[in-house]
mmCIF file of the N, C-alpha and C atoms, coordinates in Angstrom:
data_MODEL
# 
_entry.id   MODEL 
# 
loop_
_atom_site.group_PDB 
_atom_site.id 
_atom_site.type_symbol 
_atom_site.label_atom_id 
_atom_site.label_alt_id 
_atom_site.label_comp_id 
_atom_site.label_asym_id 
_atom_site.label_entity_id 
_atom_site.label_seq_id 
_atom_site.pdbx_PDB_ins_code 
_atom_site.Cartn_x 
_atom_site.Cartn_y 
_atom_site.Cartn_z 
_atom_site.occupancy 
_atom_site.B_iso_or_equiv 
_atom_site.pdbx_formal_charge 
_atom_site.auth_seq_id 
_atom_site.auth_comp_id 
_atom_site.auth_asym_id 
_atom_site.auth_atom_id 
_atom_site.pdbx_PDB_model_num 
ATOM 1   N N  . UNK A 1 1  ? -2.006  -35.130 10.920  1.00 0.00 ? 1  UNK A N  1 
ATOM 2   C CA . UNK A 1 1  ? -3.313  -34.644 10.544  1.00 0.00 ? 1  UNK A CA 1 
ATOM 3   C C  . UNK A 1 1  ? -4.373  -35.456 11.285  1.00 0.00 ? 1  UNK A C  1 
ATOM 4   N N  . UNK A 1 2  ? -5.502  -34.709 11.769  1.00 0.00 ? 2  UNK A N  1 
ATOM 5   C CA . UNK A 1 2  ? -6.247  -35.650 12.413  1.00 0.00 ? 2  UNK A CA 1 
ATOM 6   C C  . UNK A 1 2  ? -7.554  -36.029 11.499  1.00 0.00 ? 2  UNK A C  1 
ATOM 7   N N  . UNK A 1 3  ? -8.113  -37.273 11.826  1.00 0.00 ? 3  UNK A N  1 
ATOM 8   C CA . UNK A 1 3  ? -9.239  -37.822 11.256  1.00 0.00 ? 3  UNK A CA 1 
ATOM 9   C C  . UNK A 1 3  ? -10.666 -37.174 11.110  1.00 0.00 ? 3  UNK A C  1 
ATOM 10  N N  . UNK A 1 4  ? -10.979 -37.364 9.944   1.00 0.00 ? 4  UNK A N  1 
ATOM 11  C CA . UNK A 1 4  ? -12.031 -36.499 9.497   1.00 0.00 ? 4  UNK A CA 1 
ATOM 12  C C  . UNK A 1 4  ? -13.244 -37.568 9.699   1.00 0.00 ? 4  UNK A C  1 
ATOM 13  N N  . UNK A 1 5  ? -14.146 -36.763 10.947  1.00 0.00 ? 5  UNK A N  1 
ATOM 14  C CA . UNK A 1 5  ? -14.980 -37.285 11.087  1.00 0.00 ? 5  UNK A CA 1 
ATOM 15  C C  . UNK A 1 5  ? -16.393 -36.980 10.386  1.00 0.00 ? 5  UNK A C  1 
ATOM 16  N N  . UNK A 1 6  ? -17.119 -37.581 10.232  1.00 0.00 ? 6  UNK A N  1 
ATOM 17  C CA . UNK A 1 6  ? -18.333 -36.845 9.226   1.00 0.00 ? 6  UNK A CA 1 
ATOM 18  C C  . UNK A 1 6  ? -19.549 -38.297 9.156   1.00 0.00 ? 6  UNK A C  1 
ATOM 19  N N  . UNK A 1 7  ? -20.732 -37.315 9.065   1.00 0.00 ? 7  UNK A N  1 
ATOM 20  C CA . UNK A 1 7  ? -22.050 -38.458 8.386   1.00 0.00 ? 7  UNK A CA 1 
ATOM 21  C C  . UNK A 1 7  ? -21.490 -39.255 7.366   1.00 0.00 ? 7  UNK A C  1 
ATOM 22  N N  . UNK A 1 8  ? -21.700 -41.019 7.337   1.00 0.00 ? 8  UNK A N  1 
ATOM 23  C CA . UNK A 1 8  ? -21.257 -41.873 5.769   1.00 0.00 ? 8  UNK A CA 1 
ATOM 24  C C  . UNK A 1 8  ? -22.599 -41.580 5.033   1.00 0.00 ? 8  UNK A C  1 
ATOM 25  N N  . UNK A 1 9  ? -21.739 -41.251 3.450   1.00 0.00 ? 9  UNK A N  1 
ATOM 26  C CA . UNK A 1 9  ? -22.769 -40.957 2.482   1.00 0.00 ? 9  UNK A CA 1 
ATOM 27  C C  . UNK A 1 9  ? -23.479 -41.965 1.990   1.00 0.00 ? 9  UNK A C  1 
ATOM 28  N N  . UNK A 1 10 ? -24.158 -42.510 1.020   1.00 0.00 ? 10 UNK A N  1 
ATOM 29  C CA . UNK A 1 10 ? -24.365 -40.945 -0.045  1.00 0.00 ? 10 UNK A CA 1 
ATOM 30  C C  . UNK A 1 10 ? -25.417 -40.376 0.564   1.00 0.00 ? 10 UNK A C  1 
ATOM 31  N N  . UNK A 1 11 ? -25.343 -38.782 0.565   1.00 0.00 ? 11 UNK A N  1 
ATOM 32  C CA . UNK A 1 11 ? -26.307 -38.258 1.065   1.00 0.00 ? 11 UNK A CA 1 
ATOM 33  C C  . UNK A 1 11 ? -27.098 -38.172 -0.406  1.00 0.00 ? 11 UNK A C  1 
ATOM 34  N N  . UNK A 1 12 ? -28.798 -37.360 -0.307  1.00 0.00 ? 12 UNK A N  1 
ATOM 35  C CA . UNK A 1 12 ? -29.669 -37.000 -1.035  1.00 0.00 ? 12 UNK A CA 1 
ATOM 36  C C  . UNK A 1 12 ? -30.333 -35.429 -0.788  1.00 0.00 ? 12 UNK A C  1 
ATOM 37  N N  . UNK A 1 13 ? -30.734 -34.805 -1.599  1.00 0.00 ? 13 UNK A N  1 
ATOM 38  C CA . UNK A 1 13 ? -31.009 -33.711 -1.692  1.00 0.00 ? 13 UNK A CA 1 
ATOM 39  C C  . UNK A 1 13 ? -33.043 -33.866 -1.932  1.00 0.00 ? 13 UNK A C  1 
ATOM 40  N N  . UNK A 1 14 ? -33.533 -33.114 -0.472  1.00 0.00 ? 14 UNK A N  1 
ATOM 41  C CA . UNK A 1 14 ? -35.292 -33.059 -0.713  1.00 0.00 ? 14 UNK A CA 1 
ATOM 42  C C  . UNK A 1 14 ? -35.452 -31.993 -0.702  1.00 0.00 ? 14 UNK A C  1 
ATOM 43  N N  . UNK A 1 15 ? -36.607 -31.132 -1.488  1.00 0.00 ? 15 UNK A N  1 
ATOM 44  C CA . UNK A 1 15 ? -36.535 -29.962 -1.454  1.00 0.00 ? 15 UNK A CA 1 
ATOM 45  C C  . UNK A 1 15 ? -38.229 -30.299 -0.980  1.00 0.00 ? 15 UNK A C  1 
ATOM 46  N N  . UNK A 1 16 ? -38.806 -29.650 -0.288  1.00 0.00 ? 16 UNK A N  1 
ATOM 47  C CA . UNK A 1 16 ? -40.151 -29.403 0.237   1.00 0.00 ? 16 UNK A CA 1 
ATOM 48  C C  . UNK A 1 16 ? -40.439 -27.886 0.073   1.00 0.00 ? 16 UNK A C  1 
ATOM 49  N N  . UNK A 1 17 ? -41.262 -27.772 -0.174  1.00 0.00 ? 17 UNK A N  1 
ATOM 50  C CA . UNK A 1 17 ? -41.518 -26.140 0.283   1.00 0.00 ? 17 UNK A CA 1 
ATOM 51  C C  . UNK A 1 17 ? -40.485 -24.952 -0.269  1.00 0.00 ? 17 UNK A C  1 
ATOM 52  N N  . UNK A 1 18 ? -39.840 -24.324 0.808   1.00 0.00 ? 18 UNK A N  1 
ATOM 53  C CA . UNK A 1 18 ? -39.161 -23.695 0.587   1.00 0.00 ? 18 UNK A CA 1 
ATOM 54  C C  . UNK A 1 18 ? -38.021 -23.672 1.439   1.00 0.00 ? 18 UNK A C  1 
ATOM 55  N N  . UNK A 1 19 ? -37.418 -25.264 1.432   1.00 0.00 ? 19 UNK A N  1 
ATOM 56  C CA . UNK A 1 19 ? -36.734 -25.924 1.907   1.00 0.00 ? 19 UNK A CA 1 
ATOM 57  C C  . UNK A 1 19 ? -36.212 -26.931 1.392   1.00 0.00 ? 19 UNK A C  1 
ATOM 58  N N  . UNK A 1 20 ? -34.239 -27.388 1.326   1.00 0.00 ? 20 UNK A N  1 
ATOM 59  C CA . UNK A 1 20 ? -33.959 -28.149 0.616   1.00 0.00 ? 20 UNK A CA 1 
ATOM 60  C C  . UNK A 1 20 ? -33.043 -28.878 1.948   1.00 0.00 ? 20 UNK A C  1 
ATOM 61  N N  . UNK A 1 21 ? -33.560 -30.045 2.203   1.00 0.00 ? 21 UNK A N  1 
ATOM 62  C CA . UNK A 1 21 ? -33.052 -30.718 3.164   1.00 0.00 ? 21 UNK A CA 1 
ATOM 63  C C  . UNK A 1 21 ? -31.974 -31.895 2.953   1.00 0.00 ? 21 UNK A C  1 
ATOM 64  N N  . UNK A 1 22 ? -30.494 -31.718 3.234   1.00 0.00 ? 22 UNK A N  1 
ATOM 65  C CA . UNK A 1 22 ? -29.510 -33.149 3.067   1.00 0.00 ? 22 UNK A CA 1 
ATOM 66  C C  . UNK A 1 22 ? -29.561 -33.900 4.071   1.00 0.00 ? 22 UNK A C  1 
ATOM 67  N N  . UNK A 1 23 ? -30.194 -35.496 3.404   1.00 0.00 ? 23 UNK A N  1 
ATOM 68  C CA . UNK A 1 23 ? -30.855 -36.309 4.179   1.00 0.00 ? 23 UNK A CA 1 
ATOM 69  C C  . UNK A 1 23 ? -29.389 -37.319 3.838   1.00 0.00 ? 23 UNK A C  1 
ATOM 70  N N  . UNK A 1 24 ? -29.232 -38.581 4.604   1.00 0.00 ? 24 UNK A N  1 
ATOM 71  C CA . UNK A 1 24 ? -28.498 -39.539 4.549   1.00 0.00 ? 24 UNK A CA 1 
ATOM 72  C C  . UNK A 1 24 ? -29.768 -40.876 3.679   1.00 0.00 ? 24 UNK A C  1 
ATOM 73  N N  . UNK A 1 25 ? -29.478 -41.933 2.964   1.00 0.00 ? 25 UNK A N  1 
ATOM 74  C CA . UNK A 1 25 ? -30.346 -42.835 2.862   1.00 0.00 ? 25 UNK A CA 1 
ATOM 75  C C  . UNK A 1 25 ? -30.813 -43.406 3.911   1.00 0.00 ? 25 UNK A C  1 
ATOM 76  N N  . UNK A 1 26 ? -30.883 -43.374 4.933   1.00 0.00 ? 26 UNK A N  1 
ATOM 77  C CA . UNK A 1 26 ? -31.701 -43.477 6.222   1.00 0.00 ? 26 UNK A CA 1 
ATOM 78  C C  . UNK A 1 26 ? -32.798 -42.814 6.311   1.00 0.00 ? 26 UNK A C  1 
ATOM 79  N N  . UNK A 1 27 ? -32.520 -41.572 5.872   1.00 0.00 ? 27 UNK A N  1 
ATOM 80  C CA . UNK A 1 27 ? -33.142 -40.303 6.347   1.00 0.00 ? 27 UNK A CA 1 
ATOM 81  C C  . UNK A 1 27 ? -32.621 -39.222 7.659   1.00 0.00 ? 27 UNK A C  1 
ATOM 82  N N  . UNK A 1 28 ? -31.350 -39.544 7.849   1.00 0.00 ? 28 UNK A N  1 
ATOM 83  C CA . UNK A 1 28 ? -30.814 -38.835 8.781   1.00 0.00 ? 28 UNK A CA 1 
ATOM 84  C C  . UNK A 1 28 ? -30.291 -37.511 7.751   1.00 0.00 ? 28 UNK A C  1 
ATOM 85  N N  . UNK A 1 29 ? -30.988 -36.322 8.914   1.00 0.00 ? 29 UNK A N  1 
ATOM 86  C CA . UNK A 1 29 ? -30.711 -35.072 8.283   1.00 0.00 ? 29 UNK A CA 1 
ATOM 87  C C  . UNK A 1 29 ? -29.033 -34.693 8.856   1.00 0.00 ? 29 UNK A C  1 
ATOM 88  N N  . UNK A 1 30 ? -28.486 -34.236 7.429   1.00 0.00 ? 30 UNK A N  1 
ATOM 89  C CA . UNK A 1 30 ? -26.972 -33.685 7.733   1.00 0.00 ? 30 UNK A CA 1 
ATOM 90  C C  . UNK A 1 30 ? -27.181 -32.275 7.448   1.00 0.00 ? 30 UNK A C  1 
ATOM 91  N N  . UNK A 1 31 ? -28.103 -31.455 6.370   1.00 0.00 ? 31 UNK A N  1 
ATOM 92  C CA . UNK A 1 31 ? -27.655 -30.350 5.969   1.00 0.00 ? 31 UNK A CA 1 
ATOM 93  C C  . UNK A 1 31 ? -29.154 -29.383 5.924   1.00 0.00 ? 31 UNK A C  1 
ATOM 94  N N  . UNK A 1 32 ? -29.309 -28.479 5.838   1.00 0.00 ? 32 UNK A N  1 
ATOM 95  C CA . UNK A 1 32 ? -30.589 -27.467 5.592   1.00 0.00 ? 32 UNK A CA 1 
ATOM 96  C C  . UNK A 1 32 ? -30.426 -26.477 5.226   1.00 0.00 ? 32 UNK A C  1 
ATOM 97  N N  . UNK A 1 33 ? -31.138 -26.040 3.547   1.00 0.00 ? 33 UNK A N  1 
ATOM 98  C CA . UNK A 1 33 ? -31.111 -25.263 2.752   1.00 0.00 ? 33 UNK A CA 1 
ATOM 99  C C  . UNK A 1 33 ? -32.195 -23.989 3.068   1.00 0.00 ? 33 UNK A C  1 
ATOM 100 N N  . UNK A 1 34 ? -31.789 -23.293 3.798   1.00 0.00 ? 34 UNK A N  1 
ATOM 101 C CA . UNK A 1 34 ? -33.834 -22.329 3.055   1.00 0.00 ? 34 UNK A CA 1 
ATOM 102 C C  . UNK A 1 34 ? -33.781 -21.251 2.070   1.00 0.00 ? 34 UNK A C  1 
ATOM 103 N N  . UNK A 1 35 ? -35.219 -21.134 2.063   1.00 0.00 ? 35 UNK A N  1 
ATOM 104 C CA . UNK A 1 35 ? -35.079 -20.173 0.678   1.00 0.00 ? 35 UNK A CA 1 
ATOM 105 C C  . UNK A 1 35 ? -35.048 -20.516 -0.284  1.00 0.00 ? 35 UNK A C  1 
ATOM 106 N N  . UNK A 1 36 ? -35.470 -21.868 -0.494  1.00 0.00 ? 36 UNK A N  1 
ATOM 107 C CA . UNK A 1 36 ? -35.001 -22.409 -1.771  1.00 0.00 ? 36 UNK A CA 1 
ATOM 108 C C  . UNK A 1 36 ? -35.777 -22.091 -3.363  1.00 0.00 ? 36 UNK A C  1 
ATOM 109 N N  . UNK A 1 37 ? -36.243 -20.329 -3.158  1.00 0.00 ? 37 UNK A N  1 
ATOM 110 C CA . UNK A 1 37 ? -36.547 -19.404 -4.129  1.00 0.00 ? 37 UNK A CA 1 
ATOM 111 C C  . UNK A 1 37 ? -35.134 -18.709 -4.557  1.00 0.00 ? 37 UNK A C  1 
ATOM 112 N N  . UNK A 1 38 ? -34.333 -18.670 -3.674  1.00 0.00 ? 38 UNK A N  1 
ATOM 113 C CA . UNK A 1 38 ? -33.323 -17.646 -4.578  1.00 0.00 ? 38 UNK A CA 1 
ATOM 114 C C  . UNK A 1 38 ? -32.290 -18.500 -5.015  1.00 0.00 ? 38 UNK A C  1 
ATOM 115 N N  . UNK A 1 39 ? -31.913 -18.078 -6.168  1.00 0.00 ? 39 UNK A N  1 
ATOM 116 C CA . UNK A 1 39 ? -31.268 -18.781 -7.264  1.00 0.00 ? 39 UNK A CA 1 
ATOM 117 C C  . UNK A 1 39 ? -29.972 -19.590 -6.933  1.00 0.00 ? 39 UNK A C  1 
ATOM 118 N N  . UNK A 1 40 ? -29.257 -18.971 -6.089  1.00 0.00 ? 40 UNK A N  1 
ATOM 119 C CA . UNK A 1 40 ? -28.545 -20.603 -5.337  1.00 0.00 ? 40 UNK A CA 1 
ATOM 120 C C  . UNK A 1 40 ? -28.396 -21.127 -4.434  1.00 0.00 ? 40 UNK A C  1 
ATOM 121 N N  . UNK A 1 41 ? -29.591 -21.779 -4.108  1.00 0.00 ? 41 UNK A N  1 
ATOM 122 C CA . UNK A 1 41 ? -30.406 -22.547 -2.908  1.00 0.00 ? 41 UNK A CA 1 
ATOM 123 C C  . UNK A 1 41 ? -29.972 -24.373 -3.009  1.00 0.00 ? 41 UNK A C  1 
ATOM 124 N N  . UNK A 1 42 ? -30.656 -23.935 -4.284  1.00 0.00 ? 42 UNK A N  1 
ATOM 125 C CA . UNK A 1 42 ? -30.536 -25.525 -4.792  1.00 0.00 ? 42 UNK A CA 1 
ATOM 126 C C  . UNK A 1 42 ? -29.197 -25.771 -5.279  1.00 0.00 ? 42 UNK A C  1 
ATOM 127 N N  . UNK A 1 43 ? -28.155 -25.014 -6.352  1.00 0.00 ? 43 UNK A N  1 
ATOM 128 C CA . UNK A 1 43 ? -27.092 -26.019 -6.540  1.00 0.00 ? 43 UNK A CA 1 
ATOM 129 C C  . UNK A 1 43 ? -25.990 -25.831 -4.873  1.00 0.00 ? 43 UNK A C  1 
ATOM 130 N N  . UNK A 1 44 ? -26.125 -24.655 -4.203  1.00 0.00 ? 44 UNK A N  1 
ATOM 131 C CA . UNK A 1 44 ? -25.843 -25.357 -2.975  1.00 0.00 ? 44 UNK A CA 1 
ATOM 132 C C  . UNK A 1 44 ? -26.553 -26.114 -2.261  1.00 0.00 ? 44 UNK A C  1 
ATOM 133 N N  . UNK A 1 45 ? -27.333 -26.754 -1.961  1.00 0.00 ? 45 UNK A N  1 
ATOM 134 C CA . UNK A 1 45 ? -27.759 -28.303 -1.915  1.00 0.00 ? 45 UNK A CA 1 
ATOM 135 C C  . UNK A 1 45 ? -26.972 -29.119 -2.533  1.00 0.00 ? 45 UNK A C  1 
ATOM 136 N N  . UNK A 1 46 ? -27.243 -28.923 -3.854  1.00 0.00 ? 46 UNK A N  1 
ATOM 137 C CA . UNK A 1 46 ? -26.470 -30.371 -4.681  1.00 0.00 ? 46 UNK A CA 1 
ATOM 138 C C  . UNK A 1 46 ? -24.947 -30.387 -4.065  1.00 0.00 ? 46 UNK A C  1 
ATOM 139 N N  . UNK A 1 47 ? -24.176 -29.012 -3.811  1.00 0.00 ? 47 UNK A N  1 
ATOM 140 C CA . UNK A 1 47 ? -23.392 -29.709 -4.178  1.00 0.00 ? 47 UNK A CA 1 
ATOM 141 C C  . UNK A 1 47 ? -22.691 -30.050 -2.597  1.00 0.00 ? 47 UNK A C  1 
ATOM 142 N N  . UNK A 1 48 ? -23.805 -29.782 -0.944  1.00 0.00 ? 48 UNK A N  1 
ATOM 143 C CA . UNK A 1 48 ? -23.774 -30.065 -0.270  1.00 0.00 ? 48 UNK A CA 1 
ATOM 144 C C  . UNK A 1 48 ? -24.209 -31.908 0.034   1.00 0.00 ? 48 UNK A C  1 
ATOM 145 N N  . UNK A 1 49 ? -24.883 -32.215 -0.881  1.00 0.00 ? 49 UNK A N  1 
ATOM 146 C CA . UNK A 1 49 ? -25.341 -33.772 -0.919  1.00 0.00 ? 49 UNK A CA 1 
ATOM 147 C C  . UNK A 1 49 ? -24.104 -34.146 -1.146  1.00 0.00 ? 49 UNK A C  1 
ATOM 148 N N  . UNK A 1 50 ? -23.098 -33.428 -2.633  1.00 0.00 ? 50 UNK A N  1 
ATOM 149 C CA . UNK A 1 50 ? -22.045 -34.145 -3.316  1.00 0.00 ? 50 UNK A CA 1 
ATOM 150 C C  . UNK A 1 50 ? -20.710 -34.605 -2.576  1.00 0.00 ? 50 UNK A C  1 
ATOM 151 N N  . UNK A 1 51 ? -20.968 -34.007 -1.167  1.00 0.00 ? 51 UNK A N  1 
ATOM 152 C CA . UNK A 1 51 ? -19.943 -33.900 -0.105  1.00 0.00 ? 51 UNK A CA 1 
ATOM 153 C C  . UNK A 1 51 ? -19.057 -35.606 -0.227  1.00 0.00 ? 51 UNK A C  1 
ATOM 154 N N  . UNK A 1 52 ? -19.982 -36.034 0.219   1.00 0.00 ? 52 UNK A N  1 
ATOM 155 C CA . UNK A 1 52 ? -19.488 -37.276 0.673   1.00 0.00 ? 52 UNK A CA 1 
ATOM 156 C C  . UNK A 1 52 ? -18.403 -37.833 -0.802  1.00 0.00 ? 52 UNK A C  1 
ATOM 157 N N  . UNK A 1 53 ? -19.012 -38.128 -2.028  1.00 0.00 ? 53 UNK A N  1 
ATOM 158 C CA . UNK A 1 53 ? -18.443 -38.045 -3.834  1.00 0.00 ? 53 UNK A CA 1 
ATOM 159 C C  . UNK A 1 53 ? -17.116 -37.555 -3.306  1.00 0.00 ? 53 UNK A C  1 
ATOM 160 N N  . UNK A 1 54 ? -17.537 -36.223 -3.241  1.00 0.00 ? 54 UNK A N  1 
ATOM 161 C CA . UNK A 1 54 ? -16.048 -35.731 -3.573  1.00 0.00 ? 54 UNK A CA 1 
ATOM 162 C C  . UNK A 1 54 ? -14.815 -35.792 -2.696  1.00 0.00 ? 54 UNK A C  1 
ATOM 163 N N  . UNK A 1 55 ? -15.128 -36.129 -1.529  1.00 0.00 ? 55 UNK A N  1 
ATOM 164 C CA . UNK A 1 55 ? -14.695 -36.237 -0.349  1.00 0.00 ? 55 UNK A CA 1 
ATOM 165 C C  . UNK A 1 55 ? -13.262 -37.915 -1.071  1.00 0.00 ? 55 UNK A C  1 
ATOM 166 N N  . UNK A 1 56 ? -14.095 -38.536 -1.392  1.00 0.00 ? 56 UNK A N  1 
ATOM 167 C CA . UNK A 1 56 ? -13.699 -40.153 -1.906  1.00 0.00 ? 56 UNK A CA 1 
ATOM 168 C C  . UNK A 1 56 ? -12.855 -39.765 -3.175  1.00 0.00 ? 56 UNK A C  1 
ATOM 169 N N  . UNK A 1 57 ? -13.420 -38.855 -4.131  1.00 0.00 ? 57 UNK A N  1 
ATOM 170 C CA . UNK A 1 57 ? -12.831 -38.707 -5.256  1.00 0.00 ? 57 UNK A CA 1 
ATOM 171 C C  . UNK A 1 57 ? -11.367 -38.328 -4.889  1.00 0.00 ? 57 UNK A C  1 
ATOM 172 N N  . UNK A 1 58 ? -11.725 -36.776 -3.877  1.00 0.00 ? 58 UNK A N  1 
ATOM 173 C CA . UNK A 1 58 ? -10.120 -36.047 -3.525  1.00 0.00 ? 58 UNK A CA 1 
ATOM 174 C C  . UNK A 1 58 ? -8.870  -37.152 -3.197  1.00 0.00 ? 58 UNK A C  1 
ATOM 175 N N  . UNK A 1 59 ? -9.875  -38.310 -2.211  1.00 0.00 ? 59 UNK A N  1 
ATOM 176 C CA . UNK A 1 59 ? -8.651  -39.322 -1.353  1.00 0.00 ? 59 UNK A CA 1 
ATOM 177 C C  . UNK A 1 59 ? -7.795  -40.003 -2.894  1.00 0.00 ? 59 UNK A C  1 
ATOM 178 N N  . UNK A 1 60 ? -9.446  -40.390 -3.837  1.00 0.00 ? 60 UNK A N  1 
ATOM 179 C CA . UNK A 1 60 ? -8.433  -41.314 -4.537  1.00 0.00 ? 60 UNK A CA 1 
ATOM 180 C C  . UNK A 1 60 ? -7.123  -40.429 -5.226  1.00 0.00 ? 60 UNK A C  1 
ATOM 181 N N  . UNK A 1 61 ? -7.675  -38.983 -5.418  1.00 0.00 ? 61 UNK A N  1 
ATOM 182 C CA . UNK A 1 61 ? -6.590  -38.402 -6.315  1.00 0.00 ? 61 UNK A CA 1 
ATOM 183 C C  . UNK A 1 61 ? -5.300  -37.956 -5.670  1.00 0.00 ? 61 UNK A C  1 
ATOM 184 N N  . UNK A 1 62 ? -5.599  -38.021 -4.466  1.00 0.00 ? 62 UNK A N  1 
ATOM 185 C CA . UNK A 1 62 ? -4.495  -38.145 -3.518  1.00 0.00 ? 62 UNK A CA 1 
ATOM 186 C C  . UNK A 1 62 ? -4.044  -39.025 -3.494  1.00 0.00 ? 62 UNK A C  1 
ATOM 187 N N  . UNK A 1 63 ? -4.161  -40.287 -3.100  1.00 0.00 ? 63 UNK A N  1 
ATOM 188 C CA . UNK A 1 63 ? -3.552  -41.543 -3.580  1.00 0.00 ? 63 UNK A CA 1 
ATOM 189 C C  . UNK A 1 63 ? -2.878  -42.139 -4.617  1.00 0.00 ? 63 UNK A C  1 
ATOM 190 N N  . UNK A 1 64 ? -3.476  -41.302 -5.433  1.00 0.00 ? 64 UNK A N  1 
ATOM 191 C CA . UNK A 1 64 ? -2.575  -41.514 -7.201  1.00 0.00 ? 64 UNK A CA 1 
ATOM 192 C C  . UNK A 1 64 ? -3.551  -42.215 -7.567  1.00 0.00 ? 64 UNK A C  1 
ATOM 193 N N  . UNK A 1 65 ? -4.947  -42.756 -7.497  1.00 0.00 ? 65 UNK A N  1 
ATOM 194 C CA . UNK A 1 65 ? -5.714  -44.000 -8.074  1.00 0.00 ? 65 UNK A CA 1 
ATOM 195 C C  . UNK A 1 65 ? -6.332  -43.303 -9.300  1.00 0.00 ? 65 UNK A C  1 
ATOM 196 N N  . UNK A 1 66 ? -6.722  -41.682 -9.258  1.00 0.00 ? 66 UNK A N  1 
ATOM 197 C CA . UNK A 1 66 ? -6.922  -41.330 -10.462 1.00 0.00 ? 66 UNK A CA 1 
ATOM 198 C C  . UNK A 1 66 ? -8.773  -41.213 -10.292 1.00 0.00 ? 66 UNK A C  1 
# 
């Protein structure tokens, strides 16, 4: 299997306007929402921020750590 490369989290979720932007704590943009009037704008955001979380969670439960 090859190595999964990706932005290190935790990312954050900004919504401006009518725009929900996944920023890194830097402020490096990873992700861009628009539209963020229709009704799932925002929890896809969230759960595009949650990437990195779950990403760690899957390994540990793969690992057996639980």
């Amino acid at each position: 299997m090859s190595e999964i490369v990706y932005t290190e989290g935790p990312w954050k979720m900004r919504v401006n306007g009518c725009t929900a932007s996944i920023v890194t704590e830097s402020g490096v943009g990873v992700g861009l929402c628009q539209q963020v009037k229709k009704p799932k704008t925002i929890p896809n955001a969230r759960l595009i921020s949650a990437a990195p979380e779950l990403l760690e969670a899957l390994k540990r439960i793969r690992d057996g750590a639980g």
